[in-house]
C-alpha positions in Angstrom: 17.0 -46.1 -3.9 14.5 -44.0 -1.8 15.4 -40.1 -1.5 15.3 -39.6 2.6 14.0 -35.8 1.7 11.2 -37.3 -0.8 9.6 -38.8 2.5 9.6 -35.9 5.2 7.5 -33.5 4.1 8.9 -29.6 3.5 6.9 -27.1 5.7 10.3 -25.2 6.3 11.0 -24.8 2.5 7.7 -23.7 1.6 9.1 -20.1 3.4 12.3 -20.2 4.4 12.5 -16.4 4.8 9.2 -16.6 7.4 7.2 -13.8 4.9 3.5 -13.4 5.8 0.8 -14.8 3.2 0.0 -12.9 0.3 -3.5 -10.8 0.8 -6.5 -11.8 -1.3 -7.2 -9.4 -3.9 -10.7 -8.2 -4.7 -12.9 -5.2 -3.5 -12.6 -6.0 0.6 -10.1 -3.9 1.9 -9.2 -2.6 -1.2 -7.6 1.1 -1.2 -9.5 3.7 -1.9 -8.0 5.6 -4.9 -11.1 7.8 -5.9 -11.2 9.0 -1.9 -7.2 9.7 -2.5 -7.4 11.3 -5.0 -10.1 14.0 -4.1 -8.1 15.0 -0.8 -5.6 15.5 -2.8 -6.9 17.7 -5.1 -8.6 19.6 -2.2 -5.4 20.0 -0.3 -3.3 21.6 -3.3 -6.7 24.0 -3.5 -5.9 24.6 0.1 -2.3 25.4 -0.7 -3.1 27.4 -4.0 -5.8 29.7 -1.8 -2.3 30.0 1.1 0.1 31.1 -1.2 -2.5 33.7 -2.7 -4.2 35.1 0.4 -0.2 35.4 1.8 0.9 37.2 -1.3 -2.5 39.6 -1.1 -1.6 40.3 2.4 2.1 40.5 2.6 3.0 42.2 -0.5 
């Protein structure tokens, strides 16, 4: 017997739920964690040098 589904092909089961495709993976695009991660460090320098200068003034 021949399967009715086996002959139509299946775009619509490939993704049912519509997602978008997957990004490639490599270096284009790729976040920049080193860049990250030295604003970061500058902006808890920032808020150290805050909370000092506003207890040398206000205290």
């Amino acid at each position: 017997m021949n399967d009715p589904m086996k002959d139509q092909p299946q775009a619509g089961l490939e993704n049912p739920m519509q997602h978008p495709e997957e990004q490639p993976t490599g270096s284009d695009g790729s976040p920049k964690f080193g860049r990250l991660l030295i604003v970061l460090v500058l902006v808890v320098i920032l808020i150290g040098f805050i909370t000092f200068a506003s207890e040398w003034l206000y205290s």
